[in-house]
N, C-alpha and C positions, 0 to 999 in steps of 0.2 A: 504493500500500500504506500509506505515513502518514497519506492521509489518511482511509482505511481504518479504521487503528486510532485518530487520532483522535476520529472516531465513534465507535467501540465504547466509548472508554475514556469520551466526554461520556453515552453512555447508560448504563453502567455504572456512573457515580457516580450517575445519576438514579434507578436502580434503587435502589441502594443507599441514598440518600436517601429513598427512597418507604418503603421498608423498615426504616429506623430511626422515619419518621413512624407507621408502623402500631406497630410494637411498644412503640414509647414511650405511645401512645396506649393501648394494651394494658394494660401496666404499670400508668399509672396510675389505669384503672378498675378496677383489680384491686385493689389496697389490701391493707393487712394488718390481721390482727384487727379494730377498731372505728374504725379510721383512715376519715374520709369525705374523697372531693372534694366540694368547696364548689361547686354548679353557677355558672356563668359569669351573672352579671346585670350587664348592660352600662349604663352612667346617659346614654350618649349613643351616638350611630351618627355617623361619619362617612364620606360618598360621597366617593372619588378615583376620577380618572381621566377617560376620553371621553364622548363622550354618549351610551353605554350605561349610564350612569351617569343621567347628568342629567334632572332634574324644570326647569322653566324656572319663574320668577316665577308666568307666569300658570297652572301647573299642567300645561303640556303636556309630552309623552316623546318620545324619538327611536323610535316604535313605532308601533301602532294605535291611536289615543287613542280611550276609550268617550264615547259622546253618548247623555243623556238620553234614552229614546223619546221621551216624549212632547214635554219640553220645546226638545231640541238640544243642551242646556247641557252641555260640556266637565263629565265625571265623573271626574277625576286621580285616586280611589280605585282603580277600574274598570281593566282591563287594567293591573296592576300591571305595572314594572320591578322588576329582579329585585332591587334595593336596599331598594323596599318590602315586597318580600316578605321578605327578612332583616329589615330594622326591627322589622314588624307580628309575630314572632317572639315577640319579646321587649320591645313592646304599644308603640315607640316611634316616632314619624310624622316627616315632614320638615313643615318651615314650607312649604315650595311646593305642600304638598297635604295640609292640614289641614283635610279638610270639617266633621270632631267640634269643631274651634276648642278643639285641648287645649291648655290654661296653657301657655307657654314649651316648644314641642316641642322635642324632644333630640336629632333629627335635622339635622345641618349638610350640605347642599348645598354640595362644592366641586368638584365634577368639572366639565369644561367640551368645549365643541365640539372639535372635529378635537384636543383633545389626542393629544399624542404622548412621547413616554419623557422627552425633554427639557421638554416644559413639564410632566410630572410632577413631575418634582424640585422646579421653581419649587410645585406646589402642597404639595409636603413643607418646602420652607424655611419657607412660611406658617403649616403645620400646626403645625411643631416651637416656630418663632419663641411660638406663643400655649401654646406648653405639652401634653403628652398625658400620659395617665394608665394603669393595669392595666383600668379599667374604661369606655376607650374601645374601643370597635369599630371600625375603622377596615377599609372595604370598599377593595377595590380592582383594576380593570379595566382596563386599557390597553396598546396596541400592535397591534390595528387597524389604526390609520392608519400605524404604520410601516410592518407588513410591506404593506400598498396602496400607499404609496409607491415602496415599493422593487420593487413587482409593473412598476407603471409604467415603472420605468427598465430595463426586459426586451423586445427584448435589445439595448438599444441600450448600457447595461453589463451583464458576463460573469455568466452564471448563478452563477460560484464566488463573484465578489466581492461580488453581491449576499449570497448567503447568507451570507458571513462578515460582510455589515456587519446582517445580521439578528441574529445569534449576538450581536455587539456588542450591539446594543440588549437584544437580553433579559439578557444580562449586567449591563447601566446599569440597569434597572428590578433586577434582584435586587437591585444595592446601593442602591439607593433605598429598598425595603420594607424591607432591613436596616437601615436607618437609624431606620424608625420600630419595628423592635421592639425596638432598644437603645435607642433613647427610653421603651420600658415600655409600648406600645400596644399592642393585640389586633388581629391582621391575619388576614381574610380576604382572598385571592387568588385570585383566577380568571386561571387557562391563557385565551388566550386559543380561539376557537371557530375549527376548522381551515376557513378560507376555501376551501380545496380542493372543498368542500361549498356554497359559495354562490352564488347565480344568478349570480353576478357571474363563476366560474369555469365554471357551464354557459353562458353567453352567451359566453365565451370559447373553451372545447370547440369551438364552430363555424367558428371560423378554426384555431384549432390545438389538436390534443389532446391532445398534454401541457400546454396553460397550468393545468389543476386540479391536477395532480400537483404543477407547478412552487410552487400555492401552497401546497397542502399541506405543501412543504417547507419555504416561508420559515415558515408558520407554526409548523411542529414544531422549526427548528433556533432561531427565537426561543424558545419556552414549555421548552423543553430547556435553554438554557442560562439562563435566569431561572430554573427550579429546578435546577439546579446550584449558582447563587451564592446562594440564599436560605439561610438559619439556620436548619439541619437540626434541632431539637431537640426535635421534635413537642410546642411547646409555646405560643411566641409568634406561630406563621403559620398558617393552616388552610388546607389549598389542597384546593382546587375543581376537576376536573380536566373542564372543559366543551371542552375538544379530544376527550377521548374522547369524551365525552357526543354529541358532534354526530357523530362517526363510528359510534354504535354504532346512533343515531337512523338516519341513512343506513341502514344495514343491515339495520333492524326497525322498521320508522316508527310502524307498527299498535301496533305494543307500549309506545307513550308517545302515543299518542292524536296522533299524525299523520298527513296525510295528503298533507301536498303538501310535499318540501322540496328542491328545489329553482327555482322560481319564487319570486318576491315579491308579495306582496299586498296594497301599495300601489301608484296609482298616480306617475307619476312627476313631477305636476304634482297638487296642491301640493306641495312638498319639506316632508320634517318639519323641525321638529316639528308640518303641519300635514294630515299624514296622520290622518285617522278612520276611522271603519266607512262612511262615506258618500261616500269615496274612493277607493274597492278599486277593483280589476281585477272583470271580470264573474263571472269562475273565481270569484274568491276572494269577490265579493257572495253566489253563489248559492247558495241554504240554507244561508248564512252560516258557510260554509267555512272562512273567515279565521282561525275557533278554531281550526283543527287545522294551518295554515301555521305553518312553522320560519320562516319571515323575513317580513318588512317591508319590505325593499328588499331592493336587489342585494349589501346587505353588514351590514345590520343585522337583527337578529331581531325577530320577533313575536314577542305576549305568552305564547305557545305556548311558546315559547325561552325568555324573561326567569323563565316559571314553574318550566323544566327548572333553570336556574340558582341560581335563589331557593328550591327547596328544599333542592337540593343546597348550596345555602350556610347555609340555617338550621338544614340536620344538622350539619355540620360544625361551625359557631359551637357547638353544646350539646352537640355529642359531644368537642371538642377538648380537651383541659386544661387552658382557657386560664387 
């Protein structure tokens, strides 16, 4: 029974959290007499977090990377991450995929591989150490690879302790993000994508069918309590709520222009970042399907995905108050 209403009462503030986000939001597009909001123009983007996140040096993504027809030549514009798609928003490119060769892009690249909650913080002490501002944009993605890890350790540790140490993490990452909105930065946040839903939990299904449920759960009791601890004020965080998104995708695929979401559409040799269109699965080669796949692998999305997320983040960026 406590631990009954414990649950009730972590989603009961998250309601009510969600619900002070919308009305605050409310409020302030509403104004009084000739009072304007100042729309949000950001002078740089910054990428946190995993390599859902990351553009690498030579331009390549943790996704479907596009290949010239004719040429072959690696196109990093082409099948956007959904980081570029919030940048190109608000007309600003990262250095790691600068085809236009714009002056000094104002896009900073710091997200990195297998990040996880704790090497985020290490990229928030970086971030803070150089200074942020009201008119940084600061993206941010991570905990993937924790709740994967802790999928891992099932069951050879107890389903309860793992989740409690899920709930931890997303806890460590809220006071993380709160750190850089008291620093004065513009945070977008992305939930992270309920794994429950990923080939990785239907290749699971066939040994045991609760292991999707199971991750469904680690990832709903992490992105739960990481909004719980984030700074309610609907003003400094915009969240992104792409847990739902991929459940609601599951339930109506047709209706977001998909058609295949659970399988992956790369294959599993080369590993990204050196997955292309010239690497799929035959499913996903054929009439070039791969547009309409939710994932890339067994745990990471296609550009299919990254696009769900990327709009969803560049409304919220010019709809927020920031």
């Amino acid at each position: 029974m406590k631990s009954i209403q414990r649950s009730a009462g972590r989603y009961g503030r998250a309601l009510l959290a969600a619900a002070a986000l919308s009305t605050l939001g409310v409020l302030a597009g509403c104004g009084g007499g000739t009072e304007q909001i100042e729309p949000f123009n950001p002078s740089r983007i910054i990428a946190l977090g995993d390599e859902s996140s990351l553009i690498t040096p030579e331009g390549k993504k943790y996704t479907i990377n596009a290949l010239n027809a004719t040429t072959g030549v690696l196109e990093c514009e082409n099948n956007p991450i959904w980081v570029q798609t919030l940048a190109s928003s608000f007309g600003l490119v990262f250095a790691e995929c600068n085809p236009n060769k714009v002056a000094a892009p104002q896009g900073l690249m710091r997200a990195k591989v297998g990040a996880k909650v704790a090497d985020f913080k290490g990229q928030v002490d970086t971030l803070l150490a150089g200074g942020i501002g009201p008119r940084d944009l600061i993206s941010v993605l991570v905990g993937v690879n924790d709740v994967l890890e802790l999928y891992a350790k099932f069951p050879a540790q107890s389903r309860e302790s793992l989740l409690a140490e899920a709930r931890a993490r997303g806890k460590a990452l809220g006071a993380q993000v709160n750190r850089l909105a008291n620093a004065n930065g513009r945070i977008i946040l992305s939930t992270l994508p309920d794994m429950g839903f990923s080939p990785l939990a239907e290749t699971d299904r066939k040994v045991d069918s609760t292991r999707p449920a199971f991750l469904s759960e680690l990832t709903r009791e992490f992105n739960l309590e990481m909004r719980v601890e984030i700074i309610n004020d609907g003003r400094l965080i915009g969240l992104v709520l792409t847990d739902e998104n991929t459940q609601v995708i599951a339930r109506y695929p047709s209706s977001f222009g998909i058609s295949n979401f659970t399988n992956a559409a790369c294959l599993t040799t080369p590993a990204l970042p050196d997955c292309t269109v010239k690497t799929l699965t035959p499913e996903a080669t054929k009439d070039n399907s791969w547009n309409s796949y939710l994932w890339a692998t067994d745990r990471l999305y296609a550009p299919a995905g990254h696009a769900q997320i990327g709009r969803m983040a560049a409304t919220r960026a010019r709809n927020n108050p920031f």
